[in-house]
C-alpha positions as CSV (number, residue, x, y, z in Angstrom):
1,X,0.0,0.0,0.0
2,X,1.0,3.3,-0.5
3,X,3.4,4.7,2.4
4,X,4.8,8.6,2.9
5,X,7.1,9.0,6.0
6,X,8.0,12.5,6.7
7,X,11.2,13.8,8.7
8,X,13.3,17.0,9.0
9,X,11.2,18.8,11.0
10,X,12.4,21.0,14.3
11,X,13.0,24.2,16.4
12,X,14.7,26.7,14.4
13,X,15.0,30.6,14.7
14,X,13.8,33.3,12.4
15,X,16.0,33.1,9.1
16,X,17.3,29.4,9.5
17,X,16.8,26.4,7.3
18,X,14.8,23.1,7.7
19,X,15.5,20.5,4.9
20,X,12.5,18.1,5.0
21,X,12.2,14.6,3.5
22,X,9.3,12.7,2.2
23,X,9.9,8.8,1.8
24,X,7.5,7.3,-0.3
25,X,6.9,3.7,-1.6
26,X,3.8,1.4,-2.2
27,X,3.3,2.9,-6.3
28,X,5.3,3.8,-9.3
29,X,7.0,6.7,-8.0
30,X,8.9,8.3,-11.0
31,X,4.8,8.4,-12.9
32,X,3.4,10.4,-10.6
33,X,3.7,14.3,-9.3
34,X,3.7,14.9,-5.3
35,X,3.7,17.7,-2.7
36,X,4.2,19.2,0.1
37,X,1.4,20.9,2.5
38,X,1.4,22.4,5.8
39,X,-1.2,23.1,8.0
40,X,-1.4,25.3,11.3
41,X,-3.0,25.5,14.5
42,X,-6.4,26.5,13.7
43,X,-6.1,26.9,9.8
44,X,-6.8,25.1,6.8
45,X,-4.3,22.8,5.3
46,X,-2.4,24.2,2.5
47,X,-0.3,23.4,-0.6
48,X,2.9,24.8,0.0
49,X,4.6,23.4,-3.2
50,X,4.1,21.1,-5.8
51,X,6.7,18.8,-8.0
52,X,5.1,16.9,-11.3
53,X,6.6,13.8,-12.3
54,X,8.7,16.0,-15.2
55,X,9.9,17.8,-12.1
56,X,8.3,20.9,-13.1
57,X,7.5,23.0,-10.0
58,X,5.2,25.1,-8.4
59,X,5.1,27.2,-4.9
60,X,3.0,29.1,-2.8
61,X,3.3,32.8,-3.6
62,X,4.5,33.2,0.1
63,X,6.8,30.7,-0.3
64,X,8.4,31.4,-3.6
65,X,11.9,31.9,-4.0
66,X,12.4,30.8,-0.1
67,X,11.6,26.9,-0.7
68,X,12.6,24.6,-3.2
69,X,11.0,21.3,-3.6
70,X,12.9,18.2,-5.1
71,X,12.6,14.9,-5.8
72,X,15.2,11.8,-5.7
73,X,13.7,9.3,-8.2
74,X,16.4,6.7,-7.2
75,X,15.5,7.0,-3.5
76,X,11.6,7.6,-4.2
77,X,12.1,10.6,-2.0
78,X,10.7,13.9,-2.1
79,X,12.7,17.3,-0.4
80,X,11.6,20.8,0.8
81,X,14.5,23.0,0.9
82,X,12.8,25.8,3.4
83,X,15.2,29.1,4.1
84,X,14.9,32.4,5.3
85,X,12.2,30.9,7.4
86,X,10.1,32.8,9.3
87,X,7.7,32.2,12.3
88,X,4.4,32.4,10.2
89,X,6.2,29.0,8.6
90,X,5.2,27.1,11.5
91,X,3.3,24.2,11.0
92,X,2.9,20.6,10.8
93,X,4.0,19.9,7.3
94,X,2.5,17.0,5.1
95,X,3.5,15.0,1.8
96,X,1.2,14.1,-0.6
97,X,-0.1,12.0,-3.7
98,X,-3.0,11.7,-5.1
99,X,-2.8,7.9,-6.1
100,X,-5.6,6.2,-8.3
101,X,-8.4,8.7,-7.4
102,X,-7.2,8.7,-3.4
103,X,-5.2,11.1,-1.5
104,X,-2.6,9.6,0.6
105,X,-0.9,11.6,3.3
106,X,2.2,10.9,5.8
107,X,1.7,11.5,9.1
108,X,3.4,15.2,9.3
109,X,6.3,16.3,10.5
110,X,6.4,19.9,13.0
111,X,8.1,22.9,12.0
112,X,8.4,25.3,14.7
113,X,10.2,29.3,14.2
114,X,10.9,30.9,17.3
115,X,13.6,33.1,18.8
């Protein structure tokens, strides 16, 4: 069945960098697109960025030009690259496909900014 295991997540200050990682298996992982959303306390979940199987990209206009999603086709592994981070990035952050007319989510990892 179709797994996503998030990590990277932490405690960092105002303008630091996270790198998380998405580990995915259970499908045909080069075929499909993936990404990344993050949801805080008392919001909405949100797409942060998204990563097609061509590896063509797209961000969240708040995000754009701090993050930079990837993907490892070799290690069927997705990656947020999150700098200049600031504390309204705090949130628990989620993979995710949309596999055969499901969505499948990992179970989050938190990202916390705070001096």
């Amino acid at each position: 069945q179709v797994q996503l295991v998030e990590s990277g997540g932490g405690l960092v200050q105002p303008g630091g960098s996270l790198r998380l990682s998405c580990a995915a298996s259970g499908f045909t992982f080069s075929a499909y697109a993936l990404s990344w959303h993050r949801q805080a306390p008392g919001k909405e979940r949100e797409l942060v960025a998204f990563i097609s199987a061509g590896r063509t990209t797209t961000y969240q206009d708040s995000v754009r030009g701090r993050f930079t999603i990837s993907r490892d086709n070799a290690k069927t592994a997705i990656y947020l690259q999150m700098n200049s981070l600031k504390p309204e990035d705090t949130a628990v952050y989620y993979c995710n496909i949309a596999w055969r007319g499901s969505n499948y989510w990992g179970q989050g990892t938190q990202v916390t900014v705070s001096s």
